[in-house]
N, C-alpha and C positions, 0 to 999 in steps of 0.2 A: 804478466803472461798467465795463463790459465792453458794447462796441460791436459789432454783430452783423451782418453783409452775405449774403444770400443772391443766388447767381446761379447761371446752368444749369436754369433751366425754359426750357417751349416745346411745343412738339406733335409729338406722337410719334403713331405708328401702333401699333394693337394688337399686340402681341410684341416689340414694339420696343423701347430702352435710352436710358436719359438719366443722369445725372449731376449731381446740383445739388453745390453748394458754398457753406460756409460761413465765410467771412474773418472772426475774430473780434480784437481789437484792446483795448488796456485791459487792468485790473486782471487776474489770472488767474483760473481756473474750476476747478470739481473735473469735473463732468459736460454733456458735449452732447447732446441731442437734438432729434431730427427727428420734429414734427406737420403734419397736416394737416388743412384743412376744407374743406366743400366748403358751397356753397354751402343754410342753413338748415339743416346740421346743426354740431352741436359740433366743438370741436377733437380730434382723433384720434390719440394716443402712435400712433409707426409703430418708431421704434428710441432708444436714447441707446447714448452712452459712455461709459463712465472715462476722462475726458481724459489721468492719468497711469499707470494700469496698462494702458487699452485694453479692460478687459473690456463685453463687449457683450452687450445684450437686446433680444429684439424682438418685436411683437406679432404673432399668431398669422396676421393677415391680411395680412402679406407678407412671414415667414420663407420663405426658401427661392427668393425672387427678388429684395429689396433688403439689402444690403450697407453698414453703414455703417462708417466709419474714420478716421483721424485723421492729419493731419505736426504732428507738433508743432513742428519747426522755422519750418511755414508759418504756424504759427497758425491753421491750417486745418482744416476737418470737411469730410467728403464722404458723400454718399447714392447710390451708385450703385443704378440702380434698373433691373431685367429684366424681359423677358417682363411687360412693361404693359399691364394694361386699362381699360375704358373706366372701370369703375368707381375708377383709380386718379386720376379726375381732380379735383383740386383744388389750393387755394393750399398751398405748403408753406412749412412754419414750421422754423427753428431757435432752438435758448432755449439758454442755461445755468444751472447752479447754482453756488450759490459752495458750498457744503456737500454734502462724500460722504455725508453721514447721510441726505440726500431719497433716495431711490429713483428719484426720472427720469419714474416712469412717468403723471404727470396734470400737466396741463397747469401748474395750480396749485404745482407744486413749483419752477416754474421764475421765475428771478430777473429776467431779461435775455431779449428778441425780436429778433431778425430781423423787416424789413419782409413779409416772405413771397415767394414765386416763384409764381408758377402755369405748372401740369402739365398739358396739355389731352392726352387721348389720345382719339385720333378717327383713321376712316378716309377 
């Protein structure tokens, strides 16, 4: 089993910057990733990682402003997240996989959740 803690949600203002975190604990993992959903719609691939190369992907709707990356010492995953809008508000999820063969990218691939964060961005 692989135990999953997400913290670093909260409200942020449009443009603004946040930082969630994922403390993971247990067996090891090949890939992390960060989903979100927002209230009646589905859950949303936003990034993952290669927990041990580090290689990273992200979905179209927030390259170029959220950043994901990993300590592996901490046992940790982090989502730094830029230039926030309104539309980025929802619960955020962290998962893992125990298998580099999944691709990361649907929700379904993933083994292990996080309780979620929620990300309110408002003025």
């Amino acid at each position: 089993q692989v135990q999953l803690v997400e913290s670093g949600g909260g409200l942020a203002q449009p443009g603004g910057s946040l930082r969630l975190s994922c403390v993971a604990s247990g067996r090891t993992f090949a890939l992390m990733g960060w989903f979100r959903q927002a209230p009646g719609k589905e859950r949303e691939f936003i990034a993952r990682i290669n927990w041990s190369g580090g290689s990273t992907y992200y979905a179209d709707s927030v390259k170029g402003r959220f950043t994901i990356s990993r300590d592996n010492a901490k046992n940790t995953g982090y989502l730094q997240m830029n230039s926030l809008k309104p539309e980025d508000t929802a619960v955020y999820y962290c998962g893992a996989i125990r298998s580099a063969l999944r691709l990361g990218l649907r929700a379904y691939d993933y083994d292990y959740w996080g309780q979620g964060t929620q990300v309110t961005v408002s003025s």
